[in-house]
N, C-alpha and C positions, 0 to 999 in steps of 0.2 A: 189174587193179586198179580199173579205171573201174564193171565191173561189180560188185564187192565193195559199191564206195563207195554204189551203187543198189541192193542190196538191204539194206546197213545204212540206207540213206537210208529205205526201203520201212519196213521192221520200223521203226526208232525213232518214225516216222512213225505206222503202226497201232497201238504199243504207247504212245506221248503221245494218240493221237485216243482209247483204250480210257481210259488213267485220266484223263484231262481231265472224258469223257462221265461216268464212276460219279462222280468229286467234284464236276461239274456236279447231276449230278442229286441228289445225298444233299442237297447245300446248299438245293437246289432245295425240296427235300421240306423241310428244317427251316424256310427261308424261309417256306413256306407254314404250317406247323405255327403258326409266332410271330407272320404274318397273323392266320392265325383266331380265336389267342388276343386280340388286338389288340380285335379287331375286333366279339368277345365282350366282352370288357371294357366297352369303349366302350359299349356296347350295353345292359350291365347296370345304368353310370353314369347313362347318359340315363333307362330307365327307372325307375332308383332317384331321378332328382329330380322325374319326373313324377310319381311314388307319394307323394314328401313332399310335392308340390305337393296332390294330391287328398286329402291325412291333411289338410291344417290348411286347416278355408274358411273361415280369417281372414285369410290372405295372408303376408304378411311376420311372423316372430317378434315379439311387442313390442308390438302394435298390444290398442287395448279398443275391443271392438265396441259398448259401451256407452256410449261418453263423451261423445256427443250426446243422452244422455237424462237428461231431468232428471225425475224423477217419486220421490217421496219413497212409502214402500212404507208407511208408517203410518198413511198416510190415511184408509181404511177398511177400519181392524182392528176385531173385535167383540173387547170387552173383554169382557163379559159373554156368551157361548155360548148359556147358557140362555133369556135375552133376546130378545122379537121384538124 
């Protein structure tokens, strides 16, 4: 009887350590899968605000890079073309 209970003990044993190992590792492998994608993501974000950042070399939305200038554009217009 003793010996029975040692080799069920034995098998339930090698047969929990087998499927424990495969659904360790498949998780293992999707874990890393949903990593990488993460981790790409991220990756594409950051570089997508550095690329908005380098599209607009005004800075912030909203902003007039002219509003410190005061210079009226009519000043010297030639009315006359033909005119020295």
């Amino acid at each position: 009887m003793a010996v029975l209970a040692i080799v069920l003990l034995i098998v339930g044993g090698v047969v929990g350590y087998y499927t424990g190992y495969s659904h360790g590792q498949k998780s293992a492998v999707k874990f890393a899968e949903e990593e990488t994608k993460r981790k790409a993501n991220e990756a594409a974000k950051a570089a997508e605000k550095v690329a908005a950042q380098a599209a607009n070399p005004f800075g912030t939305t909203g902003q007039n890079p002219l509003k410190n200038i005061k210079v009226n554009p009519f000043d010297k217009v030639k009315i006359n073309p033909f005119a020295k």
